[in-house]
C-alpha positions in Angstrom: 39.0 20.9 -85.8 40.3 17.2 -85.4 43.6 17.8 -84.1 42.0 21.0 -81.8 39.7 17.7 -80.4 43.1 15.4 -79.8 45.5 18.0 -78.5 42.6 19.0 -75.9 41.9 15.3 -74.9 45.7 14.8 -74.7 45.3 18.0 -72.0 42.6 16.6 -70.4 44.7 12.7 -70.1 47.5 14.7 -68.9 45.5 16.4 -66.0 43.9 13.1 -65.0 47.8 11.8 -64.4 48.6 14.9 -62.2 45.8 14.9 -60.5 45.7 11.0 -59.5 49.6 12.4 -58.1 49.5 16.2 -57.6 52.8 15.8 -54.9 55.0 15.1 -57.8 54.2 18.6 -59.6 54.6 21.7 -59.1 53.0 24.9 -60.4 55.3 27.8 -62.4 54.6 31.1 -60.7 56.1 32.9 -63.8 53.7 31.1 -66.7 51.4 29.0 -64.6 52.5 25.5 -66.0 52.7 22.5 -64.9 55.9 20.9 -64.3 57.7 18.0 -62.1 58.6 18.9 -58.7 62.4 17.8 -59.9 62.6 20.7 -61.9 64.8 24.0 -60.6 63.9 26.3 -63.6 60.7 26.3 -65.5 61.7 24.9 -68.8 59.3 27.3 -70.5 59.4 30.5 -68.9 63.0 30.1 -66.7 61.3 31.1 -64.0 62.4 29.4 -60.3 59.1 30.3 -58.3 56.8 27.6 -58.0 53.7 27.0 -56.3 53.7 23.2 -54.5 50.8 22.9 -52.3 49.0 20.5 -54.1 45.8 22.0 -54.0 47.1 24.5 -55.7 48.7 21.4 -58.2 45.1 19.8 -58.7 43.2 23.4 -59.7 45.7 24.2 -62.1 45.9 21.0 -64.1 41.6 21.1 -63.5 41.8 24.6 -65.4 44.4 23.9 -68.0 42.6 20.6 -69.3 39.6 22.7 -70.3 41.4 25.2 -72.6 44.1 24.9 -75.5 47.4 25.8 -75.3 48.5 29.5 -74.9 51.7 29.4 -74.0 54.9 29.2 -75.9 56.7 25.5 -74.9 60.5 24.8 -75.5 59.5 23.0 -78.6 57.9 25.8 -79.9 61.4 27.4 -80.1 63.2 25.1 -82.2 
């Protein structure tokens, strides 16, 4: 239950950060994450649709700070 309590206040911490700056992220149209506008291929899904209005940017990081991970992350893979 602890470390459910710290990976959803990490969430939350990262949000805040992408939120204070939504222009420098983007949003994966293939898995919905979050990822820096930099980035040409989603690092999780491979896709190379994104979302970049940052209203868009703020509502997704909003949403994903309230609920635990789903998706499967690079690291996941190793």
């Amino acid at each position: 239950m602890a470390q459910e309590t710290t990976a959803l206040a990490d969430r939350a911490k990262r949000a805040r950060r992408i939120v204070r700056n939504p222009a420098l992220y983007k949003v994966c149209m293939g898995c919905d994450s979050i990822v820096a506008t930099k980035v040409n291929i989603c690092p999780n899904c491979h896709s190379y649709r994104f979302e970049e209005k940052e209203e868009e940017v703020v509502a997704q990081a909003k949403a994903l700070s309230t609920r635990e991970q789903n998706s499967v992350v690079a690291e996941d893979l190793l």
